[in-house]
VEXROFI-993923 format. One record per atom (N, C-alpha, C): residue in one letter; x, y, z. Coordinates in Angstrom, 2 decimals. Atoms other than C-alpha are relative to their C-alpha. Layout:
<r residuo="A" px="X" py="Y" pz="Z"/>
...
% end
This chain:
<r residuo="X" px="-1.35" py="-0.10" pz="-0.51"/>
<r residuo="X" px="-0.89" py="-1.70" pz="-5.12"/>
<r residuo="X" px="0.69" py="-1.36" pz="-0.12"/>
<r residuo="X" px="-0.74" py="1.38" pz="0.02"/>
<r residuo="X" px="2.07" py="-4.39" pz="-5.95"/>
<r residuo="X" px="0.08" py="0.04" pz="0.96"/>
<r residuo="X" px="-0.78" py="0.27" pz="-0.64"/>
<r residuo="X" px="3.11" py="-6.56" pz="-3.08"/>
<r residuo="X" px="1.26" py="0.13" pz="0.10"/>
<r residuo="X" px="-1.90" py="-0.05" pz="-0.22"/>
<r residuo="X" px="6.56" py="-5.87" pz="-1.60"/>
<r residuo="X" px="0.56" py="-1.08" pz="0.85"/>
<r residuo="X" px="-0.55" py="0.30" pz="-0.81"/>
<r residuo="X" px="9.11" py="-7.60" pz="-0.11"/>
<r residuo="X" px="1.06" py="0.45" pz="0.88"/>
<r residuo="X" px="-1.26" py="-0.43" pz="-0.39"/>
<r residuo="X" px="11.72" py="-6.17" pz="2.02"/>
<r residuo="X" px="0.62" py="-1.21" pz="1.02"/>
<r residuo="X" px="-1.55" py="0.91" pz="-0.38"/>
<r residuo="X" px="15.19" py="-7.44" pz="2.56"/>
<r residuo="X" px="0.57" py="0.30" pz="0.38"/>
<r residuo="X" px="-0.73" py="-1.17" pz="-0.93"/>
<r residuo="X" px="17.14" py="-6.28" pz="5.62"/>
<r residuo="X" px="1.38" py="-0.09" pz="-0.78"/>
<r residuo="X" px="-0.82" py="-0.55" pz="0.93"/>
<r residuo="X" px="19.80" py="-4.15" pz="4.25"/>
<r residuo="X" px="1.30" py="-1.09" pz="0.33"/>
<r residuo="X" px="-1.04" py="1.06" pz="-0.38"/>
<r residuo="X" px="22.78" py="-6.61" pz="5.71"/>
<r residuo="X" px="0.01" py="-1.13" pz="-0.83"/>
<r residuo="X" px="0.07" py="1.65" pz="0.52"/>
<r residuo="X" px="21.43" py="-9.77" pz="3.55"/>
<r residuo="X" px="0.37" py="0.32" pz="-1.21"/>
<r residuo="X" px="-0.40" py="0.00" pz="1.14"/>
<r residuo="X" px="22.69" py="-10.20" pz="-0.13"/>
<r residuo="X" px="-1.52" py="0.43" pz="-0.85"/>
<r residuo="X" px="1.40" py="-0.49" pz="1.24"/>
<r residuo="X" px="20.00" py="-8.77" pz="-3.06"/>
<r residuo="X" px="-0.32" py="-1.99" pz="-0.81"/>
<r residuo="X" px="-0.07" py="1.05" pz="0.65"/>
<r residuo="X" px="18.80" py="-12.49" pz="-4.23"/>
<r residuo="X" px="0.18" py="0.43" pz="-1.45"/>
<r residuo="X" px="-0.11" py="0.08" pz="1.10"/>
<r residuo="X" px="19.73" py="-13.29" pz="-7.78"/>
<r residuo="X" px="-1.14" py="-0.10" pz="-0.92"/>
<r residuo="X" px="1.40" py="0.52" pz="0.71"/>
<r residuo="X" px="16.78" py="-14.77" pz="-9.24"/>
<r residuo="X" px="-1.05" py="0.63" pz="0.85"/>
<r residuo="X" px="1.59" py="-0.40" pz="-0.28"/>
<r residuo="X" px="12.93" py="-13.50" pz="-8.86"/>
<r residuo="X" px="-0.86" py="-1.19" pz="-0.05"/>
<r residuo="X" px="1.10" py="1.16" pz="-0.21"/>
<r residuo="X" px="9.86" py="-15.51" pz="-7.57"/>
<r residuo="X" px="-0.76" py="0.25" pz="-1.66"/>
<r residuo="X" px="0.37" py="0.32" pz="1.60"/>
<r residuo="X" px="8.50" py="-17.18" pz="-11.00"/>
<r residuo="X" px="0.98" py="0.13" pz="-1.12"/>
<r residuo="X" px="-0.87" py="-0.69" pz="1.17"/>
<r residuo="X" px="11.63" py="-16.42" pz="-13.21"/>
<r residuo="X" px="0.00" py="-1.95" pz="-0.29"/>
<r residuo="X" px="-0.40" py="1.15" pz="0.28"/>
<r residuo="X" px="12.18" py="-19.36" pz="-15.27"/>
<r residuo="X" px="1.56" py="-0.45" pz="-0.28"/>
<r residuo="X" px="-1.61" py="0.65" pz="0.14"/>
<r residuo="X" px="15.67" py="-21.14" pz="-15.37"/>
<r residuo="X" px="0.11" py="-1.09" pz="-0.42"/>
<r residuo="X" px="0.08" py="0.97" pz="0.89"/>
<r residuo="X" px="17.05" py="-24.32" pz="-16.93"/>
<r residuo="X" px="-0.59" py="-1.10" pz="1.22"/>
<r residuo="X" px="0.51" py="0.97" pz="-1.18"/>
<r residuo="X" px="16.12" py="-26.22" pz="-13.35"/>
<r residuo="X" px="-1.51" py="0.18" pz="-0.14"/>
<r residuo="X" px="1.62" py="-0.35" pz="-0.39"/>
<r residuo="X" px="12.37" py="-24.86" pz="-13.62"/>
<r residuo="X" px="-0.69" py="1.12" pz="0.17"/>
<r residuo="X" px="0.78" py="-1.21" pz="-0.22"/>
<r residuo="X" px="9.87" py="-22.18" pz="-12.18"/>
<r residuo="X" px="0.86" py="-0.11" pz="1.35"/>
<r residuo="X" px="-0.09" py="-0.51" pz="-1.68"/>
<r residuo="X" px="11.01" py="-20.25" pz="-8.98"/>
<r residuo="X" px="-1.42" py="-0.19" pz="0.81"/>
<r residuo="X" px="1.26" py="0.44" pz="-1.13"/>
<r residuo="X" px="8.62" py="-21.37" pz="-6.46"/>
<r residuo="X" px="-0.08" py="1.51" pz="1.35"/>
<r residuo="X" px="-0.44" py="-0.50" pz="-1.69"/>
<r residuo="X" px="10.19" py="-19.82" pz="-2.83"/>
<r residuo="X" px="1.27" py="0.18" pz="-0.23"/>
<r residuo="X" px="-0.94" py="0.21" pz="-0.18"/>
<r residuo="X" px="13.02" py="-18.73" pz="-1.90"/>
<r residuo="X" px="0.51" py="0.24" pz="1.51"/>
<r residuo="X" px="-0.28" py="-0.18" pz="-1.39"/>
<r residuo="X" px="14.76" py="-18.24" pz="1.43"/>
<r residuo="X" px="1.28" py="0.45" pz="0.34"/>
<r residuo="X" px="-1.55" py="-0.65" pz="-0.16"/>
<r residuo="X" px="18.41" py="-16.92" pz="3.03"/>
<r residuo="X" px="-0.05" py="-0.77" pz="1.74"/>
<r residuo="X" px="-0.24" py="0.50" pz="-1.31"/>
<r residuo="X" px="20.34" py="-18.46" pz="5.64"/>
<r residuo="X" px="1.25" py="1.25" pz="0.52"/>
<r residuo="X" px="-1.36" py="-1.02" pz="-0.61"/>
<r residuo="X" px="22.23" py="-15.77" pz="7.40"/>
<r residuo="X" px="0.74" py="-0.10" pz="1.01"/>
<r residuo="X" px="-1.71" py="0.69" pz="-1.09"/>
<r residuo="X" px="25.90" py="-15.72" pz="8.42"/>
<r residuo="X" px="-0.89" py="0.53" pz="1.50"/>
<r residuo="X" px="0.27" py="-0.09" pz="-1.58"/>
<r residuo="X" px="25.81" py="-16.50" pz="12.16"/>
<r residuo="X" px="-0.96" py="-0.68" pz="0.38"/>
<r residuo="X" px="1.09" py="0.87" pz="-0.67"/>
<r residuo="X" px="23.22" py="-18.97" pz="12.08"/>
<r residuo="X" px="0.28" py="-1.36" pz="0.11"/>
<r residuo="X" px="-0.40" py="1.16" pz="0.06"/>
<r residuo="X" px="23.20" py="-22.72" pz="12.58"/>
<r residuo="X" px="0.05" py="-0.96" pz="-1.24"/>
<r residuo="X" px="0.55" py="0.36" pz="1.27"/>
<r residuo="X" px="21.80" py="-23.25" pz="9.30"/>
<r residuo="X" px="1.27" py="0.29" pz="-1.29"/>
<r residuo="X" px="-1.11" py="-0.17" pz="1.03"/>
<r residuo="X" px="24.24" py="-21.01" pz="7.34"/>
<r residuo="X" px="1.61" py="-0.98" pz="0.44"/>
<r residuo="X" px="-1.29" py="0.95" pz="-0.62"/>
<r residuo="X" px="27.30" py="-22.78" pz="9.92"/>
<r residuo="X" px="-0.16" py="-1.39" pz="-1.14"/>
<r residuo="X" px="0.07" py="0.87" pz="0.77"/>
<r residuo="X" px="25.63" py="-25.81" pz="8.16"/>
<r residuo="X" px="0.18" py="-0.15" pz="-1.14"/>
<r residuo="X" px="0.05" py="0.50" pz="0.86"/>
<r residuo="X" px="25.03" py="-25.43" pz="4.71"/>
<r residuo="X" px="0.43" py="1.46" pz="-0.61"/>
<r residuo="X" px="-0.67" py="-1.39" pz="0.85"/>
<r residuo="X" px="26.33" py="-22.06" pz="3.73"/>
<r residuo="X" px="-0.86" py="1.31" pz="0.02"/>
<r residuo="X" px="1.15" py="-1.01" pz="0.08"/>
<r residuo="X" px="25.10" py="-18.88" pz="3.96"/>
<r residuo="X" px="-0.26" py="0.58" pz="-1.01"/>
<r residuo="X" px="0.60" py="-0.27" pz="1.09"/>
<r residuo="X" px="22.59" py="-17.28" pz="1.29"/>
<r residuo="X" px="-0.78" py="-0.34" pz="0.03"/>
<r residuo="X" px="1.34" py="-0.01" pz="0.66"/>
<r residuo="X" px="19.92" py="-17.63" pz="-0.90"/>
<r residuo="X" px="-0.07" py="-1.75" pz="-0.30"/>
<r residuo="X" px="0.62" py="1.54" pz="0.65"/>
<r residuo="X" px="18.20" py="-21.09" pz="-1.43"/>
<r residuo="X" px="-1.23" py="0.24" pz="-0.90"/>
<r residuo="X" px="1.40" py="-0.48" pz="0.37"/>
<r residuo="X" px="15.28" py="-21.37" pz="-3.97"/>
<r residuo="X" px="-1.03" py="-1.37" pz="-0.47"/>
<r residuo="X" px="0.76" py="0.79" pz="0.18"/>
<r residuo="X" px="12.55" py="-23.66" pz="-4.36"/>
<r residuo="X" px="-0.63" py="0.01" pz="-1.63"/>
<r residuo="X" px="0.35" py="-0.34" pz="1.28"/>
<r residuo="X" px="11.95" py="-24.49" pz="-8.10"/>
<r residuo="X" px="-0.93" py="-1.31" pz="-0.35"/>
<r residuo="X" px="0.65" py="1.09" pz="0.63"/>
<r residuo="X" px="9.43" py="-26.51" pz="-9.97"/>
<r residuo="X" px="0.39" py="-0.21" pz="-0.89"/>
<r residuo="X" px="-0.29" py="0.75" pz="1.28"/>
<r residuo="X" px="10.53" py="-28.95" pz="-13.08"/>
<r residuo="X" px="-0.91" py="0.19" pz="-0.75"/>
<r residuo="X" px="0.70" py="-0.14" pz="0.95"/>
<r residuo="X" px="7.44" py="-29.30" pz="-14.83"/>
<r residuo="X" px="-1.13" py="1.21" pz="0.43"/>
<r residuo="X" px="1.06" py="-0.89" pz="-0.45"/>
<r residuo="X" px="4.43" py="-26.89" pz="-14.43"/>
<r residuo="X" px="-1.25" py="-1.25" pz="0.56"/>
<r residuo="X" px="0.98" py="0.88" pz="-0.73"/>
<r residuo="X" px="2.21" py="-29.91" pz="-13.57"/>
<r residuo="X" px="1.02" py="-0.86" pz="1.35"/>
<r residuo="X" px="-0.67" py="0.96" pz="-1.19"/>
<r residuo="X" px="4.76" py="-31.40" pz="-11.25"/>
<r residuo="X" px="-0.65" py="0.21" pz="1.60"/>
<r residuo="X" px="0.67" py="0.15" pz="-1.46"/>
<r residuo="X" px="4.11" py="-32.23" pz="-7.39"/>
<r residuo="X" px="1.19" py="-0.05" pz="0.62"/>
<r residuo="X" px="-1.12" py="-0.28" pz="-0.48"/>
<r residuo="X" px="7.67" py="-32.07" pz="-7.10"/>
<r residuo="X" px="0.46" py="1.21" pz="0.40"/>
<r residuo="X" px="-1.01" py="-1.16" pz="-0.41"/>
<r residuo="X" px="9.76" py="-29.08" pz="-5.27"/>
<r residuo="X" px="1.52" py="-0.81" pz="-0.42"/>
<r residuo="X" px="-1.70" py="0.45" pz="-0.04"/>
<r residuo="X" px="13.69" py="-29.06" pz="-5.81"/>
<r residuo="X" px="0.59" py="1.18" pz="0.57"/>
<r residuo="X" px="-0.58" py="-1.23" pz="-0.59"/>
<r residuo="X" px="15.75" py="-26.63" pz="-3.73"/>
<r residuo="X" px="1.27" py="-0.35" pz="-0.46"/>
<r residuo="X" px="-1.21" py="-0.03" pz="0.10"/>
<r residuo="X" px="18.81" py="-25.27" pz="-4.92"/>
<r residuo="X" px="0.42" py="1.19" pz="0.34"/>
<r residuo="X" px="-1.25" py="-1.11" pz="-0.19"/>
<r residuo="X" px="21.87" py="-22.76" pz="-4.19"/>
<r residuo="X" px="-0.09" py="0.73" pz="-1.15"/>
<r residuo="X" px="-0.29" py="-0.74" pz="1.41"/>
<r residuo="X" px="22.31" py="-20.09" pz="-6.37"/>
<r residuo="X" px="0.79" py="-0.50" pz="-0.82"/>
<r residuo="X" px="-1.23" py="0.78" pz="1.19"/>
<r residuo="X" px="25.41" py="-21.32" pz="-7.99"/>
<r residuo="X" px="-0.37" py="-0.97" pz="-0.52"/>
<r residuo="X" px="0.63" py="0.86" pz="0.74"/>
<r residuo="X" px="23.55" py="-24.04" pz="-9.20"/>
<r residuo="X" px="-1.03" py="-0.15" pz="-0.81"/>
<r residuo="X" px="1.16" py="-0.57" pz="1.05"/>
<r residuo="X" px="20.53" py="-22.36" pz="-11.09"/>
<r residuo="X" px="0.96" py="0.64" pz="-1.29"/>
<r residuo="X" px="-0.20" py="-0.87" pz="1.41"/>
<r residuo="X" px="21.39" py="-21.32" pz="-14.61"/>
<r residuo="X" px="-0.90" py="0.70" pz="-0.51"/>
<r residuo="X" px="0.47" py="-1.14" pz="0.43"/>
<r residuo="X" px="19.73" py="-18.54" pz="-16.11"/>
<r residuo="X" px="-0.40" py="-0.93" pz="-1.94"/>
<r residuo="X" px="0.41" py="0.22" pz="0.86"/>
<r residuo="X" px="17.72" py="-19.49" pz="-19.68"/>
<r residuo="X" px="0.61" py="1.12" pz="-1.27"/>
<r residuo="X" px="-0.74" py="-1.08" pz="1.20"/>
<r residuo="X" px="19.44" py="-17.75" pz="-23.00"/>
<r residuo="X" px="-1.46" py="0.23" pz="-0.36"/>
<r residuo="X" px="1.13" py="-0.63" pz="-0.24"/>
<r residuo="X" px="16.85" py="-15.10" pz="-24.31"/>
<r residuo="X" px="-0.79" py="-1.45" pz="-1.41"/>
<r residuo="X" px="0.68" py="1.21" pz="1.46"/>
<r residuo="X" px="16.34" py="-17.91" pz="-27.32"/>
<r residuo="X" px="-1.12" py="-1.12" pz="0.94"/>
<r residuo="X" px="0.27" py="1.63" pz="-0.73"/>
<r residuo="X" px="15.50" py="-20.68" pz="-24.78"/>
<r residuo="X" px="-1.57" py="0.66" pz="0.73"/>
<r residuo="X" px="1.20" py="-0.51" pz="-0.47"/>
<r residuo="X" px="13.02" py="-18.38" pz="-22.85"/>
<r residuo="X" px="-1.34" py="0.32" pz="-1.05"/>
<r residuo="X" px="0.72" py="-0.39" pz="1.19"/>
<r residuo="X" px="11.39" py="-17.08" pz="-26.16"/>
<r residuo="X" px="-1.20" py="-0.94" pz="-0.19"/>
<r residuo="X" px="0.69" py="1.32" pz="0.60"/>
<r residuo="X" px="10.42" py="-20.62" pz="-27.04"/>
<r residuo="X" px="-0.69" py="-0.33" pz="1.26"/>
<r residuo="X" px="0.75" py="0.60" pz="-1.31"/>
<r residuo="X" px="9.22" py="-21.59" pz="-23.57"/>
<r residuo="X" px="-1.23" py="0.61" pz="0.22"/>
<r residuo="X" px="1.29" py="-0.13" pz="-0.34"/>
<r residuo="X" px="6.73" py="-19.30" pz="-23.43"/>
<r residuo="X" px="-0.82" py="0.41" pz="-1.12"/>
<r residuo="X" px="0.88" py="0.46" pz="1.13"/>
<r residuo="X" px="5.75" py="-19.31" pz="-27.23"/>
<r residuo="X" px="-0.52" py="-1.41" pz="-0.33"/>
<r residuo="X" px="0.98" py="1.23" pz="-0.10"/>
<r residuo="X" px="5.03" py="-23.09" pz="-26.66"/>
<r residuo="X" px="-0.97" py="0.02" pz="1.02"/>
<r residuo="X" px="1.04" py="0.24" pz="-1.14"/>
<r residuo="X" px="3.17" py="-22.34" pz="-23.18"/>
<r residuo="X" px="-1.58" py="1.04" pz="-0.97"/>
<r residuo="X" px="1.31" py="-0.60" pz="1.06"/>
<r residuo="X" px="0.76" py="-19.66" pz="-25.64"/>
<r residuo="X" px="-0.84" py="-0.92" pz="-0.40"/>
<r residuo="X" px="-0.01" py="0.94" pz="1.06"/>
<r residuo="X" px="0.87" py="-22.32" pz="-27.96"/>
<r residuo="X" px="-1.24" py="-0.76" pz="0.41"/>
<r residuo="X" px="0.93" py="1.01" pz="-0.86"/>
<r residuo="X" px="-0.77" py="-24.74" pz="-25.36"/>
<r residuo="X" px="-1.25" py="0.60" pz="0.04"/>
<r residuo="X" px="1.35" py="-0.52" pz="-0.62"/>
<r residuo="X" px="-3.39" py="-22.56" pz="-23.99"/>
<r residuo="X" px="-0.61" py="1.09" pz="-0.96"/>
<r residuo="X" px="0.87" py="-0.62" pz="1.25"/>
<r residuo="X" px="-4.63" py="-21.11" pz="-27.83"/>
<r residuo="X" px="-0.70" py="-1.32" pz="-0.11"/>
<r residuo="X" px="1.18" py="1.19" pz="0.16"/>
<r residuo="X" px="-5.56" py="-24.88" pz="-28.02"/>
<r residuo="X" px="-0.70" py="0.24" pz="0.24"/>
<r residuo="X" px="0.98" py="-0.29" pz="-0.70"/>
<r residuo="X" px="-6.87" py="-24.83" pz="-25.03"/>
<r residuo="X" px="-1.49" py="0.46" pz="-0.16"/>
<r residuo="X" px="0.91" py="-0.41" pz="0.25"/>
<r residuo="X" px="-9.19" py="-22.19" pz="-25.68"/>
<r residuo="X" px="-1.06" py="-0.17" pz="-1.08"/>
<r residuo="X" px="0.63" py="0.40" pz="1.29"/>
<r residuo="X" px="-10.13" py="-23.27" pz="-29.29"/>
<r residuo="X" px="-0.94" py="-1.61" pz="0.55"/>
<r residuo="X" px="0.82" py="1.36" pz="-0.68"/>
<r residuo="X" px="-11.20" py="-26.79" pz="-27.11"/>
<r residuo="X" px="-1.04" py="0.73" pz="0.24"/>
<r residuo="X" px="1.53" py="-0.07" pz="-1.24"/>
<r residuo="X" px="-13.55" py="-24.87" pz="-24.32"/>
<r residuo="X" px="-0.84" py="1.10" pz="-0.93"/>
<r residuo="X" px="0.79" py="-0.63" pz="1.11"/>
<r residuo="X" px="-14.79" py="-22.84" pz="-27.37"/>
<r residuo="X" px="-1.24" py="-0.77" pz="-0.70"/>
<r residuo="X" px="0.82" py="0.85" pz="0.22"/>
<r residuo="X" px="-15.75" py="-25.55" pz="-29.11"/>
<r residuo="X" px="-1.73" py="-0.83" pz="0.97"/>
<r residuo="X" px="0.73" py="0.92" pz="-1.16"/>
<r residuo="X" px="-17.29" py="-27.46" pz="-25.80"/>
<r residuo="X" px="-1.21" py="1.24" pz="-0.16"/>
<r residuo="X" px="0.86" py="-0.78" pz="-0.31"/>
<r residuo="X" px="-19.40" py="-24.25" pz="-25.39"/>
<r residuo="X" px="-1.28" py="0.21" pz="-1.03"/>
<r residuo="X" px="0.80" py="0.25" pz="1.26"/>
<r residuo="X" px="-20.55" py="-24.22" pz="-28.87"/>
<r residuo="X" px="-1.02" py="-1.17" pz="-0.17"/>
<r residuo="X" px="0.80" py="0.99" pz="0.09"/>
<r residuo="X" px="-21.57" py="-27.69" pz="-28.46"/>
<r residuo="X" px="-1.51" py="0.29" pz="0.63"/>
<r residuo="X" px="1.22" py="-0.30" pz="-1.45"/>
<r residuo="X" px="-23.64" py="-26.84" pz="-25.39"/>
<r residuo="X" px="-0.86" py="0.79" pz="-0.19"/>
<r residuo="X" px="1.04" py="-1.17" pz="0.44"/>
<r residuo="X" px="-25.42" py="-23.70" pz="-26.63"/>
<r residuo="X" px="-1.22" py="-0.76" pz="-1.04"/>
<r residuo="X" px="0.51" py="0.28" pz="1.16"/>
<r residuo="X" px="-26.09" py="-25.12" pz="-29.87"/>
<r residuo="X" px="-0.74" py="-1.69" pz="-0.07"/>
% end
């Protein structure tokens, strides 16, 4: 069974999905500040989302929706025909390593 999340019907449908990639990064988290709180009074109400820059980073960056851009399908294509890319090495490495070791 997938995990769900439910979103009381009153709050906005977020834009972005946990893991979607965008030009800021990976979706990490995200969160909603809803009208009527001290938080939204503060900083606006909605969706915030926690994104990572690199995939090895140790960094978080939180942003507003209006400030995530969405990846053209070209830009995504390539992002995750170089992440393949990476981890066919990869495997051709711990292939090798194993080979060594047996043999």
């Amino acid at each position: 069974m997938q995990p769900t999340i439910s979103i009381p019907k009153h709050w906005e449908y977020p834009r972005f999905a946990l893991e979607q990639r965008t030009q800021q990064g990976i979706i990490l988290g995200l969160h909603y500040y809803p009208n009527g709180t001290e938080l939204a009074e503060q900083f606006g109400h909605g969706w915030r989302y926690a994104l990572m820059s690199r995939k090895n980073s140790d960094e978080l960056f939180h942003f507003e929706e209006n400030q995530i851009q969405t990846l053209s399908p070209q830009e995504l294509v390539s992002q995750i025909t170089a992440e393949i890319e990476f981890y066919k090495r990869q495997i051709v490495i711990l292939q090798q390593q194993l080979g060594a070791n047996n043999g």
